[in-house]
C-alpha positions as CSV (number, residue, x, y, z in Angstrom):
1,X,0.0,0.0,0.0
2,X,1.3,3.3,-0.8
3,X,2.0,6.0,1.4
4,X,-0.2,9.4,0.9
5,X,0.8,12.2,2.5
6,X,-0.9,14.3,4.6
7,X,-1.2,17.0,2.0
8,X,-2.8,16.5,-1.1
9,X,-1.8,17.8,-4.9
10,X,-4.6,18.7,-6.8
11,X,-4.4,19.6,-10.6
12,X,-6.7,22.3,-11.3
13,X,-8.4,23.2,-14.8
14,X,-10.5,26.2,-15.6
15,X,-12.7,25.8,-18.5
16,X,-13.2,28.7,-21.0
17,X,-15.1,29.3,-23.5
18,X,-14.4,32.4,-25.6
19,X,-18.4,33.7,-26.5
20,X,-18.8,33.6,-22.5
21,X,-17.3,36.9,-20.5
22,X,-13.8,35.3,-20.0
23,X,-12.8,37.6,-17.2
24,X,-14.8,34.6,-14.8
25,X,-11.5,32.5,-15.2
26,X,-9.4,35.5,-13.5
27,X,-11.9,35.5,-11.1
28,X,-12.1,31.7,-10.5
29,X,-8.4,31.1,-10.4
30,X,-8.1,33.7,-7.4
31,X,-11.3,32.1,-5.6
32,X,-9.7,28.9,-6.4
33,X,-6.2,29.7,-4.7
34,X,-7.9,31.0,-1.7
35,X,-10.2,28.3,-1.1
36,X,-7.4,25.5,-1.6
37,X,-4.3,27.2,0.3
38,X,-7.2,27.6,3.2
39,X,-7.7,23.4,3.4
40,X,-3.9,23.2,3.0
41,X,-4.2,21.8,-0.6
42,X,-1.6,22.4,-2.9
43,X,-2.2,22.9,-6.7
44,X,-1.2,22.6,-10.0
45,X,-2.4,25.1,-12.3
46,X,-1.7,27.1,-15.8
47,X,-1.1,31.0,-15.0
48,X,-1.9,33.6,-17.2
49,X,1.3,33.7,-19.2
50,X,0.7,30.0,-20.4
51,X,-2.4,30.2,-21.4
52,X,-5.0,33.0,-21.5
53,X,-5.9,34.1,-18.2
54,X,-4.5,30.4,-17.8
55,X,-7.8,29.0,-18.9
56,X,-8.1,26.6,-20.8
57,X,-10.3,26.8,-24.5
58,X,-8.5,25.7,-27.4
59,X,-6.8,22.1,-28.4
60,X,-3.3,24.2,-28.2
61,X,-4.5,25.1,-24.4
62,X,-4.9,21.5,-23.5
63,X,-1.5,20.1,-24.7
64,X,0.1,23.1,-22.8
65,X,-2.0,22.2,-19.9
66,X,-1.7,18.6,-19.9
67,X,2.6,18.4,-20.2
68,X,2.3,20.6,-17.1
69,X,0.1,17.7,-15.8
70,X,2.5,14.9,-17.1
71,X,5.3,17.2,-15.4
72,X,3.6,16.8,-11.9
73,X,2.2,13.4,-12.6
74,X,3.8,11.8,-9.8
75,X,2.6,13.9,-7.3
76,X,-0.8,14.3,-8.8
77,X,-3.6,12.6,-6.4
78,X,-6.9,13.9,-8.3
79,X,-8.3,16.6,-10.8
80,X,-10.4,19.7,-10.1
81,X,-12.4,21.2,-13.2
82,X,-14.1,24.7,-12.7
83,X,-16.3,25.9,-14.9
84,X,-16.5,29.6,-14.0
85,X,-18.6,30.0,-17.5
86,X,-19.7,27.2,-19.9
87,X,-16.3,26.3,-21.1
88,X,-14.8,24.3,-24.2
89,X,-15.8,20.9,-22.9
90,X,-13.9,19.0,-25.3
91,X,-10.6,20.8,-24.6
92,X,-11.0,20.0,-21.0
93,X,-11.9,16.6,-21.9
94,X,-9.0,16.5,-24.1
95,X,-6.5,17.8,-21.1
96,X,-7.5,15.0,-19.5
97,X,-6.8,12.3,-22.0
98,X,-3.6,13.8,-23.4
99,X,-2.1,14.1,-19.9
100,X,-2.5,10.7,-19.1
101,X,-3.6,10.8,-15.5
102,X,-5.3,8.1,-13.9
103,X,-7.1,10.0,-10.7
104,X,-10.4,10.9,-9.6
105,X,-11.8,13.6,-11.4
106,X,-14.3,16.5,-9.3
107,X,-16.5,19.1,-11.7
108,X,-17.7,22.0,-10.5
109,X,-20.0,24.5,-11.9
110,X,-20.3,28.0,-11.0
111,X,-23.9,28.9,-10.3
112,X,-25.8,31.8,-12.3
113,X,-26.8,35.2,-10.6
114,X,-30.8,35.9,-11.7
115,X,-29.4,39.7,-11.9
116,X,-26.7,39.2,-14.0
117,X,-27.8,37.3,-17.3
118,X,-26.7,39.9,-19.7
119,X,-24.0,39.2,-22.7
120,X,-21.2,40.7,-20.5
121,X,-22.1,38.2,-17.1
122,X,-24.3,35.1,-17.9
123,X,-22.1,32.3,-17.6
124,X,-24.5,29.4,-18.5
125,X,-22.4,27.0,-16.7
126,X,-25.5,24.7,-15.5
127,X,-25.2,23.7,-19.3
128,X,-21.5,23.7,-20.1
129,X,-21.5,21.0,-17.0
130,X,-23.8,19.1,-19.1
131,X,-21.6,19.3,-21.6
132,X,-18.3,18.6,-20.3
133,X,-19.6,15.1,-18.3
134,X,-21.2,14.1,-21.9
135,X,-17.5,14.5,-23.1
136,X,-16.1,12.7,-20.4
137,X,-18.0,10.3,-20.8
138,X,-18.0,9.4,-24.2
139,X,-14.2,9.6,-23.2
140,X,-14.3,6.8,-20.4
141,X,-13.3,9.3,-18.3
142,X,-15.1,8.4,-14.6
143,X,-15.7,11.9,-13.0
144,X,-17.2,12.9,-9.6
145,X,-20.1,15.9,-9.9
146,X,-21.0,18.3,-6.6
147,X,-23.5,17.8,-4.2
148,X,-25.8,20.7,-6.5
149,X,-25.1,20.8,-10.5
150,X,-23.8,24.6,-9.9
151,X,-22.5,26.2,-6.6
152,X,-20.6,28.9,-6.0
153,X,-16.9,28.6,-6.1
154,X,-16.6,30.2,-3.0
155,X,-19.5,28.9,-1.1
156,X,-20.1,26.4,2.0
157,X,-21.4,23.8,-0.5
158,X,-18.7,23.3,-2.9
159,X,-16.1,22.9,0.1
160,X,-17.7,20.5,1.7
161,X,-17.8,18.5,-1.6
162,X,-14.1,19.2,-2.3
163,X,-13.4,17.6,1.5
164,X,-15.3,14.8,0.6
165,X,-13.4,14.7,-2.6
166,X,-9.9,14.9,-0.9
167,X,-11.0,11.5,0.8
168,X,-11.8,9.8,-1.9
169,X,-8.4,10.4,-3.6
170,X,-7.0,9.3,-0.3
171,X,-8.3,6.2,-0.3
172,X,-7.4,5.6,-4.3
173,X,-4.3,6.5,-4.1
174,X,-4.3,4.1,-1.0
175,X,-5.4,1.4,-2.8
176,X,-3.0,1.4,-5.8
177,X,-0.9,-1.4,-5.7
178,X,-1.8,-3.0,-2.5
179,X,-2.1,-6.8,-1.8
180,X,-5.6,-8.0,-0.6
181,X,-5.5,-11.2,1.6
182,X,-8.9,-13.8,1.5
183,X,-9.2,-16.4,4.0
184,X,-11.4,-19.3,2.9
185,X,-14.5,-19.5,0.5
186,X,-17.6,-17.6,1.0
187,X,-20.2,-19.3,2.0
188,X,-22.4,-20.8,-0.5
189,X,-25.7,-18.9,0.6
190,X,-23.7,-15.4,0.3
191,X,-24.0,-14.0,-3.3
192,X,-23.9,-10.6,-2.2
193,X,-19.8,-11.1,-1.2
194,X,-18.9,-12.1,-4.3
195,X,-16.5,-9.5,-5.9
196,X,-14.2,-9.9,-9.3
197,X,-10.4,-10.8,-9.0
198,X,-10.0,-10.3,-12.6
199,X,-11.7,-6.5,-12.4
200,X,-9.6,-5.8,-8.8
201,X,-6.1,-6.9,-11.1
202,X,-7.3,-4.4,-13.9
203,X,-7.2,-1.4,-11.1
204,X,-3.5,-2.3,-9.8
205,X,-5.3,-4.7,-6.6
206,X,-3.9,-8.3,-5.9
207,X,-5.6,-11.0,-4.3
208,X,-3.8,-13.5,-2.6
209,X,-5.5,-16.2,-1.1
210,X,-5.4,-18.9,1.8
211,X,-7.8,-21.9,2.5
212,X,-9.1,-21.7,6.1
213,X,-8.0,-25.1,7.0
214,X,-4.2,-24.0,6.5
215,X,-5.0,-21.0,8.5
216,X,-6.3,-23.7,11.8
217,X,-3.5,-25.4,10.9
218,X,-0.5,-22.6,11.4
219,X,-3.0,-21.9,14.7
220,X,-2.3,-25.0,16.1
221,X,1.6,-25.1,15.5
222,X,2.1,-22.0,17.7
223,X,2.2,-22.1,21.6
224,X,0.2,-19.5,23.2
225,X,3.3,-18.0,24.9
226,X,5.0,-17.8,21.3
227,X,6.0,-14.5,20.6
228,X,4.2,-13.9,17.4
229,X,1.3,-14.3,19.0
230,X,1.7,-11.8,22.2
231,X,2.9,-9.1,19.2
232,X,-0.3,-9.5,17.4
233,X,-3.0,-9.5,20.3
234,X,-1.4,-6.2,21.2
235,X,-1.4,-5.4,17.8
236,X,-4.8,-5.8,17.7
237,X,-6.2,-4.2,21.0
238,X,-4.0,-1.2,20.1
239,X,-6.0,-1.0,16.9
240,X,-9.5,-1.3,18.7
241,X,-11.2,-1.7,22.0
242,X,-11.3,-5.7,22.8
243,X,-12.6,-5.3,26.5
244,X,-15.8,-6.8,26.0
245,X,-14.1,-10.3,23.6
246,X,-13.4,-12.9,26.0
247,X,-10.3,-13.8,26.2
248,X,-10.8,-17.4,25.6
């Protein structure tokens, strides 16, 4: 199992979409560096003299973005897509495949303000969301969405869903690589703990296995006062409170 540590690398794209007022990325990126230096995140993201306003829009925007992904890749533990206005969903989509990342993916969608819906301040991200999951999905790109379609950037909602979101990269990255041990069968009766070897090996997860009979068998070659055994009981009642197992 791999270690994570305690703080997290996000890479951060802002969608753009050049009909749409594109001073909303400007504005997103600094909402977005608050928000993310505030729950200790760090992030890698374009700046303005990458990209325009360090958006990204056009096909030439998502290779820049994406070799600063492959870059980072290593320390890279899940993406972050903002949508500040409807954004070019198949450049975004197309950052994503050309940088090769294998992480979770959050979306977020800035919300519309009911007094701003002119040319020069409607965003119309509630549809460019729409757009961009279509894309990922004809992609085969799995994607987490927030808690509402669109919430505000800087809002209560959204950061609740990007703490959730932080622990679900924790436990991926977690679970790359890591060995899974299964003792004995199931039992016949029990279809709902059947589960895939074959589709656990495809995500990076091995199953090793051992018959329960070998396991009794181990069991009885070891005297009580064997070491092993003292080392693993406290083991165990360090890990969780015991006091109410017998002890025999």
């Amino acid at each position: 199992m791999s270690r994570i540590p305690q703080q997290l690398t996000m890479a951060v794209i802002i969608g753009n979409r050049g009909f749409f007022p594109s001073y909303l990325v400007a504005e997103a990126r600094e909402q977005a560096t608050a928000l993310f230096n505030r729950l200790g995140i760090k992030t890698i993201m374009l700046d303005d003299t990458q990209t325009e306003l360090g958006g990204v829009e056009t096909r030439q925007d998502a290779k820049i973005c994406a070799e600063l992904f492959r870059a980072h890749r290593d320390e890279i533990h899940g993406v972050v897509v903002l949508l500040p206005n409807f954004g070019d969903e198949k450049a975004v989509a197309e950052t994503l495949r050309l940088s090769g990342l294998n992480v979770p993916v959050l979306v977020q969608a800035q919300e519309d303000n009911l007094d701003k819906m002119g040319l020069a301040t409607r965003r119309d991200s509630f549809c460019g969301k729409i757009s961009l999951c279509n894309n990922l999905r004809q992609y085969g790109i799995p994607f987490t969405l927030t808690t509402q379609h669109v919430c505000d950037l800087a809002g209560e909602v959204f950061e609740k869903d990007l703490k959730r979101f932080e622990q679900i990269c924790r436990v991926v990255s977690s679970m790359r690589g890591v060995r899974v041990g299964a003792i004995g069968a199931r039992p016949a009766g029990f279809n709902t703990v059947r589960y895939s070897e074959k589709l656990l090996e495809r995500l990076g997860i091995a199953v090793e296995t051992l018959d329960l009979s070998e396991v009794f068998t181990r069991i009885k070659q070891l005297r009580d006062d064997d070491i092993r055994v003292d080392e693993k009981r406290r083991l165990l009642i360090d890990n969780a409170d015991a006091s109410a197992i017998p002890r025999r």
